[in-house]
N, C-alpha and C positions, 0 to 999 in steps of 0.2 A: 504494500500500500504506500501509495508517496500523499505527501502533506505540502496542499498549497497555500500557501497564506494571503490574503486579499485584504489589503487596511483598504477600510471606510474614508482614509482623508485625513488629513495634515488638520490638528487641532482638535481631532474627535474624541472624543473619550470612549466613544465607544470601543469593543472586545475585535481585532482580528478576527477576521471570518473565515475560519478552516475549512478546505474543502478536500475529504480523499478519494483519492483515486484509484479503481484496481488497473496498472498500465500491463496491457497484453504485451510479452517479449515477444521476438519473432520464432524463440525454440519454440513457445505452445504452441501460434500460429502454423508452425513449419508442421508438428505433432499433428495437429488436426486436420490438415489438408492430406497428408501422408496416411493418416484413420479413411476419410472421405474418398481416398482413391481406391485403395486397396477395396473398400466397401462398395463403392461402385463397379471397378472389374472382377469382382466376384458375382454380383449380380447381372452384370451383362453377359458376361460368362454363360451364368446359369440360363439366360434368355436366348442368346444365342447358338449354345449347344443340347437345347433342349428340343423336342419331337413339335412340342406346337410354340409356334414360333408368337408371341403377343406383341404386338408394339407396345402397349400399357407398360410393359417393365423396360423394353431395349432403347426406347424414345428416351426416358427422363432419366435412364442409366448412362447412356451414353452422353447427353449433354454434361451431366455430371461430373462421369471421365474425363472427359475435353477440357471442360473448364479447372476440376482441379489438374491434370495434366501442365495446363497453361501456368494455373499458378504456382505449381512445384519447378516447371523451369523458368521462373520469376517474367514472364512476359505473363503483363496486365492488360486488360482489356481497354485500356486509356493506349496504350499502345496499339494494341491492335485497329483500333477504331481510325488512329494518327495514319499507319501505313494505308488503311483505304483510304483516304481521303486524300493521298502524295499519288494514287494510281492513276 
């Protein structure tokens, strides 16, 4: 947890105003996109090698894939959006 302090103002008597923070490092973030993938190509997986084939699972798995794919190799979607619009 970090501790911000915000003074009210030069002359005030009033108490500093604490405000804390829980600040995400990029090891959790890095953790949970790494959970999210492996969790999405296990279920595409399963959609994919399976006898009936559903979109309902292979549609919003594979977007999933993709997009944590993208963010494990640190290309964001601010960027992506940048290269189309240079095309």
């Amino acid at each position: 947890m970090e501790k911000l302090k915000i003074n009210t103002g030069k002359g005030s008597t009033k108490k500093p105003i604490i405000l804390k923070a829980k600040v995400k490092t990029e090891k959790e973030d890095t953790v949970t996109t790494v959970v999210m993938f492996l969790i999405s190509l296990y279920i595409l997986s399963l959609g994919l090698f399976n006898e009936i084939k559903t979109p309902y699972v292979i549609i919003p798995f594979s977007a999933m894939f993709i997009a944590t794919g993208f963010k494990l190799c640190r290309i964001e979607m601010d960027i992506l959006q940048a290269i189309k619009y240079f095309k």
